[in-house]
N, C-alpha and C positions, 0 to 999 in steps of 0.2 A: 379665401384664405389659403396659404400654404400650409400641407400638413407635410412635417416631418420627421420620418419614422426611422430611427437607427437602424430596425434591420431590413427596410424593406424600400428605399431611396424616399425620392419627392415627386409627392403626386398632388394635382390641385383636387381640392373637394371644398364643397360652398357650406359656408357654418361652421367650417374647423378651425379650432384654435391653434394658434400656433405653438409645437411642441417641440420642447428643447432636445439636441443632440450633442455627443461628446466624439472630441480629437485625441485619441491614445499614442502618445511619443513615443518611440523608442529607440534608441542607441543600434540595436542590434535586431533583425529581425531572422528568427531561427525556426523554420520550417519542420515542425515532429509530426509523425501522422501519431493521430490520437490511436486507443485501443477501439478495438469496433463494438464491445460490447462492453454497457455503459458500466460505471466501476461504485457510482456512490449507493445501488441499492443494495451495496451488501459488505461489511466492512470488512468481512474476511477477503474480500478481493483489494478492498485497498492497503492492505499491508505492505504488500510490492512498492506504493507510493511512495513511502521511507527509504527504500532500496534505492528506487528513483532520485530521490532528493539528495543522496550522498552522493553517489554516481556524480549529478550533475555539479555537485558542489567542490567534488574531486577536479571533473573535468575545465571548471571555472574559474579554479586555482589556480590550474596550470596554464592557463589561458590568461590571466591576469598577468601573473608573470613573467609570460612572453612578450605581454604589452609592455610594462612597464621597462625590462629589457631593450627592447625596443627604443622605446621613449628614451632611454636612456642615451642610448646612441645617439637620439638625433637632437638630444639635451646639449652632448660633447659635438656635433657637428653645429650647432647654434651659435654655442658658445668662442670656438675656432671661428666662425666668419664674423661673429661681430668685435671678437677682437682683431681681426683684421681690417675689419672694415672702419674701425675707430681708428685705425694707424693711417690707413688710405686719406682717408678724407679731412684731416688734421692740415693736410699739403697734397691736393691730386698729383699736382705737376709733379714734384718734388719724389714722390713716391715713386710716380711711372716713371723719372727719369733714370731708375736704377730698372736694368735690365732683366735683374732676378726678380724682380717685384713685378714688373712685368708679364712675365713667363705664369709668375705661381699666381698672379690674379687673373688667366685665361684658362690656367689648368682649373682655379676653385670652381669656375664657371662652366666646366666642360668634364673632364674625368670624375673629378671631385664630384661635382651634383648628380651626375650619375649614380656613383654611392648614394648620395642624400634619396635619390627619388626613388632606387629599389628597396630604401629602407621605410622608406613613408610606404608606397604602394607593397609592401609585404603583407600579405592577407593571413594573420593567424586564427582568423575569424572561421577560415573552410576547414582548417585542420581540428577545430575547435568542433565543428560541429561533425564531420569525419569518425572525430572520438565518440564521440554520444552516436553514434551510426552503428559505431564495431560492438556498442556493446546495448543492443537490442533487446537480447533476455534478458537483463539487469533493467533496462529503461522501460518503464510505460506510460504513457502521458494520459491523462484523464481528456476529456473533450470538453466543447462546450455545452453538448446535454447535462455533460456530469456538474458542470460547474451549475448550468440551471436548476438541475435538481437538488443538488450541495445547498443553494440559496436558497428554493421552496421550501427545501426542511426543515432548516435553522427558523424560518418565519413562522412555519407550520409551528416548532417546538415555543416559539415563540405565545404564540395565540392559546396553544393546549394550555400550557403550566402557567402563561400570565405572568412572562420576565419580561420585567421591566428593562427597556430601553437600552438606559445608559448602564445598570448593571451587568445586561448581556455584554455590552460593548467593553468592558473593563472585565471580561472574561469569568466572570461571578453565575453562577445555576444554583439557584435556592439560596442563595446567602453564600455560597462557596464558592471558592477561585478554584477554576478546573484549568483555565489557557490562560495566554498571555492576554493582553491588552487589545483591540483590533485598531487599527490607523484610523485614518480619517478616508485613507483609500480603497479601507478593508469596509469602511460603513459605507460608501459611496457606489462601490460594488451592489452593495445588498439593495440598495434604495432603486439603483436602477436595474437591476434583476426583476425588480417589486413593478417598477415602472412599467417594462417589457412584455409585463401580465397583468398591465391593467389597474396595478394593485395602488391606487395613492395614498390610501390611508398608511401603508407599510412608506411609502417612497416617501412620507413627511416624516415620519418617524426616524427612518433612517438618515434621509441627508440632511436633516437637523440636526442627529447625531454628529453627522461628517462636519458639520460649520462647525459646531461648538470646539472641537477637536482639533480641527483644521488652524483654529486662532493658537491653540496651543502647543501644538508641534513646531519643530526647530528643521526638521530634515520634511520638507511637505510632500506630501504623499500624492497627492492629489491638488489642483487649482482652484481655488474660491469659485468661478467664473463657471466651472461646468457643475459645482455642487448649487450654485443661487441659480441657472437655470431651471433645475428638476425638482429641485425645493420650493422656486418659483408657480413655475404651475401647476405641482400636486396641491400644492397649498390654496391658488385657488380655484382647484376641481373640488377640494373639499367645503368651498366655502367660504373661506375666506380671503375674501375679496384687498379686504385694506395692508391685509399682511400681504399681501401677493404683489402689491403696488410699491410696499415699504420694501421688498426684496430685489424687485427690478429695478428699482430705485438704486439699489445697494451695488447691484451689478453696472450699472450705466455711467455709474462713479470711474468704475475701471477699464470699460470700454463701450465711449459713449458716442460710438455708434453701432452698435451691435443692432442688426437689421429688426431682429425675431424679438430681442426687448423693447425696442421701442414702438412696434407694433402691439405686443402685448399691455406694456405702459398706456397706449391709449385706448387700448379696450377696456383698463380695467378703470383708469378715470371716467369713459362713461356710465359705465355700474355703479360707480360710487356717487355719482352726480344725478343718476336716473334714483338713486336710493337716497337721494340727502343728505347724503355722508361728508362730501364735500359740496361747496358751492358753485355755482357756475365758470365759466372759464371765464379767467380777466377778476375774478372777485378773490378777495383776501381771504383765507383759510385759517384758523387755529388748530386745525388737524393734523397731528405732525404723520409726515409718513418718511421718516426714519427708522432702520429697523433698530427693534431691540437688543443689547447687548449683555450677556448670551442669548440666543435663540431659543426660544422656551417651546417647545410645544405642548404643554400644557393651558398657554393661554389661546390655544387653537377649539375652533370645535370641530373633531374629526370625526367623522361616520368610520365606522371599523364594518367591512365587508360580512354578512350574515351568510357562513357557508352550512348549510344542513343537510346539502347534498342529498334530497329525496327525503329523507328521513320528518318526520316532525318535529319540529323547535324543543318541544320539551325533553323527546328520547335523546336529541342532540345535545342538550344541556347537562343531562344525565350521562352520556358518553365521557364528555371533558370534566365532569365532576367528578366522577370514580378516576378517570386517567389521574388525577391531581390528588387522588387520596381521599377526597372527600367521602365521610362516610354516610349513605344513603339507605341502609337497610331496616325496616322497621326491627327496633330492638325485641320484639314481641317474637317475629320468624327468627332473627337471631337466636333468639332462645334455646329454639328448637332443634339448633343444629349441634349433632355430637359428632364425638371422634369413637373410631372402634376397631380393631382388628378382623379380617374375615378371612374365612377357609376358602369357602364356596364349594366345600368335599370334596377340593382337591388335594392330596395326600401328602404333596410336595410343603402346601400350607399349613399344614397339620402342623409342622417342625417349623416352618418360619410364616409365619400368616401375615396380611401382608395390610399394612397401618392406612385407613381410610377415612379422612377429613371429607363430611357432608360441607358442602358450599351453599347448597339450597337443594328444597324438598320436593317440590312443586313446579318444573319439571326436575328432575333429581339432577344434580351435578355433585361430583365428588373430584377429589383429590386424594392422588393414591403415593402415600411416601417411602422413599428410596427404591424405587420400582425399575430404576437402571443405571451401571455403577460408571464410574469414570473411565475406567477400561472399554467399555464399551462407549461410551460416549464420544471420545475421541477419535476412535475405529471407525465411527459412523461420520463423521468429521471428515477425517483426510479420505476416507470414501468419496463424499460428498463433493469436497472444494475443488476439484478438478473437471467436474460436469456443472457447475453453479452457471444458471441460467434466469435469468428477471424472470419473476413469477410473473404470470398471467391469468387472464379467468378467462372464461367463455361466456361470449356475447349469446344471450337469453334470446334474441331472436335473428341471430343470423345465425349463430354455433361456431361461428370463430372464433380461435383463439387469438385473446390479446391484451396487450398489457395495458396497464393503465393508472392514473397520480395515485388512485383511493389504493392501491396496495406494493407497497414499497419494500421491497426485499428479494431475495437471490435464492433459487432450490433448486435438489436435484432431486433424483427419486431412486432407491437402492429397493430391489428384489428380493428377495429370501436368498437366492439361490447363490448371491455375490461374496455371502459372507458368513461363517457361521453363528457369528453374534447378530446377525440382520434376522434371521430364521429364527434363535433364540426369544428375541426380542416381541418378533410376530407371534411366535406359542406364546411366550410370555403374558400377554394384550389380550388376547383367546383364552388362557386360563381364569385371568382376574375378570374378564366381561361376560364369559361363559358364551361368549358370541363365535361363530366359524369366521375361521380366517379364509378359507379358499373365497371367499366374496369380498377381502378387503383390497385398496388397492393396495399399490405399493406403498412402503416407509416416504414421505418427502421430507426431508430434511433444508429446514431453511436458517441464513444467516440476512438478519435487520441491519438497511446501511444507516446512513445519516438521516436520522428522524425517523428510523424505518417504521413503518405501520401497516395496519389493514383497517381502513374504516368498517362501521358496523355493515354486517354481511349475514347472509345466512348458510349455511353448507348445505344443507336439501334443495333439491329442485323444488319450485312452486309449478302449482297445477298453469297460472299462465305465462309459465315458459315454456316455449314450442320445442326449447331444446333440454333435455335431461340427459340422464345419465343410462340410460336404457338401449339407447342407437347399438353402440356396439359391443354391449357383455350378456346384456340383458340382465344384469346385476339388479334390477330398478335403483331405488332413489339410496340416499346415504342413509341409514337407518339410526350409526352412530359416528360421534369422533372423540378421539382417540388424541391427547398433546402431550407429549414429551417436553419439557423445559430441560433443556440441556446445559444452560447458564441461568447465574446468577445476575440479577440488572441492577445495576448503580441508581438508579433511578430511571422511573417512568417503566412504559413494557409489559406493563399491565394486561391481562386479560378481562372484557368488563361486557355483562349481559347488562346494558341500558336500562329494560324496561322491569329487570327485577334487583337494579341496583347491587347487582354483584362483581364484585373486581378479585380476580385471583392473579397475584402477585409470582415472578416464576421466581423456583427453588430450584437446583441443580439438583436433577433425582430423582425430584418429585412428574406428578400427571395429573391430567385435568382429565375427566370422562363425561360426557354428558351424550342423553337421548335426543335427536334429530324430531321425529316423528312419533305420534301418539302412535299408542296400542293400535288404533284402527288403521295407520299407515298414512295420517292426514300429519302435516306439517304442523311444528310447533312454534308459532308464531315470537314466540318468548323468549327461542334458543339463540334468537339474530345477536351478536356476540360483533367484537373487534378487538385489534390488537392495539394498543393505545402507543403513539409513538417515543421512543428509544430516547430517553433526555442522553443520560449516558451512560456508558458501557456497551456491550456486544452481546445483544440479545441471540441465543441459539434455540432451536425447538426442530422436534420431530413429530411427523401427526397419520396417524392410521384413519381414513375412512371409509366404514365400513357397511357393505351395501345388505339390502333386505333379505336379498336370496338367500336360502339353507339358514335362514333365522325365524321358520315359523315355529320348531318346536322349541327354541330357542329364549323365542319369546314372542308365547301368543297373545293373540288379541284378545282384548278384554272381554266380557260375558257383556259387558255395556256398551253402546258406540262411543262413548267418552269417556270410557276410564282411563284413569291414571293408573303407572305401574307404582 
């Protein structure tokens, strides 16, 4: 069978099915070098995008313009030869026997179309893009990472919160219109984005979307023909087999010979013939295979891909049920948690003590309110957005650093020394935690792009990871951390510990604290935490982690090998 693969040509492999590809038109093809560092994991980078989008809208304008200018011209040049040429040809003879008509029917054909043809071959198209050249700092183009990862997230937000469908696609998040409408070219993107990664269960969802849409738009976005391909066979990778028949069917209507359908067409009649579904060839059917009108995919049975990514089913279900609101916490530990004000006999708190929300007991987590003011926050900010770089983690056994899907966002990291509110900020963290700062790292200040997350993780090195945090400070392991919420989230953004069912929602102001490692320096299995992805709004956070060293009188280990503080 031929396999083929949009990004990777035609290769023969035995057993493959054949896999639909798409032809992208264009009028105009305009060469931008993208930006080199990607722009969707962090939406304080894509602000510029807007800048971009006027720019190009500006220079489009004037571009159009000149076209039609243009056009205009060779409207009045049209016009002038066929009424001449209606007067010529009424009487050849008759015409060419007047002298002057002579003369001026050699000149249209000779000086004259010389006009005509510097006016046709006039290229406004170089100056067009010339403009968008000059103005470089204003323009940045996103790439195709960006756009892949733009598509991952929307799906991802997709899966988390359990938006449906067609209300995503009518621009609807939780019952509310946040965008406009998306095309049928705007679902069609997404479905094959989904494709590109394997994804069918997404790629039915969406280019089902795109048909249904596709019959009802006026200005078509997109071609029937390349959405019944990829609707075609995700539909029957998932299974279904007779819809996949009824689809290619649908397609072979409009071009019936299309190589790759008609191949696929008689693969999937012997599946339904090896299955009884239909009867032999040459025998009469009551099976209609017809597709339905509109395309339901509800009457599909679709497998939705199980990603737990390491984790267990249950902690995993527990992750996406807090990210969603769902309340998980036995009401009994609820109980137990209060709010209180504390000094920690510091003297400064004596006069303003500072307001501490228990989140849970057992390992303790608190939240510490209005702990840093706005003036600060945005100081920390435009610090930040001018060094914003993809966040990475380090590979557990090689000790690279490197990025990767499970955490989605932009940071930089500010020193004490950059700023006086940074240095503030760090005594600040050191008074309320009574912990030494000379062992923390730096402030990292991060901005969440489109769906930004951090799947569940934990922030201490495990004993079997070969690489810790010891190589070059000899700081050892993270003891505590330390998060700043620096915004307010529209929804989603959540901070959520899985396997003790706690989700701490951010508050501009407000801080999250919690202990890494038991009293005896052993790992606290319970602290594994994540950041739940960004529905909407622009999640901001700042986070101190802070290492063991010059924390022993600080805080000693327990009289027990297992106590709790």
């Amino acid at each position: 069978m031929i396999h083929l693969d949009g990004n990777k040509g035609i290769t023969m492999r035995i057993h493959t099915y054949l896999l639909p590809t798409c032809v992208m038109c264009t009028f105009l093809v305009v060469q931008f070098k993208s930006v080199s560092a990607e722009m969707f994991s962090a939406l304080a980078d894509m602000e510029s995008l807007v800048s971009t989008e006027f720019e190009l809208v500006k220079q489009l304008d004037n571009y159009i313009q000149e076209e039609e200018t243009r056009l205009k011209r060779l409207r009045g040049f049209l016009e002038e030869y066929e009424s001449l040429y209606h007067e010529a040809s009424a009487d050849v003879s008759k015409y060419l026997a007047n002298p002057v008509n002579a003369y001026l029917l050699v000149k249209r054909l000779t000086s004259d179309w010389k006009k005509v043809e510097k006016v046709v071959t006039q290229n406004a198209g170089s100056d067009f893009v010339k403009n968008i050249t000059h103005h470089q700092s204003l323009v940045r183009f996103p790439s195709d990472e960006d756009l892949k990862g733009a598509a991952v997230a929307l799906i991802r937000l997709q899966d988390t919160y359990k938006l449906d469908t067609h209300a995503l696609a009518d621009g609807k998040l939780l019952g509310t219109k946040y965008s406009r409408q998306l095309t049928a070219g705007d679902c069609w993107e997404l479905g094959r984005q989904s494709y590109n990664n394997g994804d069918h269960y997404h790629t039915v969802l969406w280019m089902g979307e795109a048909l249904n849409k596709f019959e009802e738009e006026t200005n078509k976005t997109v071609s029937r023909e390349e959405i019944l391909e990829y609707l075609a066979f995700s539909t029957y990778v998932q299974g279904n087999v007779k819809e996949a028949l009824q689809l290619t069917n649908e397609l072979l209507k409009t071009i019936p010979f299309h190589q790759r359908a008609l191949e696929n067409k008689k693969h999937y009649e012997e599946l339904l013939r090896e299955q009884g579904i239909i009867p032999p060839s040459g025998e009469a059917t009551d099976v209609s295979m017809e597709m339905r009108e509109p395309f339901d995919t509800a009457n599909l049975k679709l497998t939705k891909p199980k990603g737990t990514h390491g984790l267990p089913i249950d902690e995993w279900n527990n992750y996406e049920k807090l990210c969603r609101g769902e309340k998980l916490m036995d009401p009994k530990i609820e109980g137990q948690l209060h709010c209180r004000y504390v000094t920690n006999n510091v003297p400064f708190f004596f006069i303003q003590p500072v307001k501490m929300e228990e989140a849970y007991l057992k390992p303790l987590i608190v939240i510490y309110h209005d702990v840093i003011t706005d003036e600060e926050i945005e100081t920390v900010k435009q610090l930040a957005k001018p060094r914003f770089k993809r966040t990475t983690v380090r590979n557990s056994v090689t000790g690279k650093v490197e990025t990767v899907k499970y955490r989605i966002s932009k940071a930089a990291f500010l020193k004490d020394s950059e700023h006086d509110y940074v240095l503030k900020i760090s005594r600040r963290i050191g008074l309320i935690t009574g912990l030494d700062m000379a062992t923390a790292e730096d402030l990292q200040v991060c901005n969440y792009g489109i769906g930004g997350h951090y799947e569940p993780h934990f922030d201490y090195a495990r004993k079997q990871e070969t690489i810790g945090f010891n190589k070059d400070t000899g700081w050892r392991n993270r003891i505590a951390t330390w998060l700043f919420y620096m915004s307010n989230v529209e929804a989603g953004g959540a901070t959520v510990f899985p396997t003790l069912n706690v989700a701490l929602w951010p508050q501009k102001g407000s801080a999250a604290f919690w202990y890494n490692l038991h009293l005896n320096g052993e790992g606290n299995v319970n602290t594994r935490h994540a950041a739940c992805p960004v529905l909407t709004g622009s999640k901001w956070v700042s986070n101190k982690w802070i290492h063991e060293l010059n924390q022993e009188f600080r805080r000693p280990c327990g009289l027990q090998f297992d106590a709790e503080m």
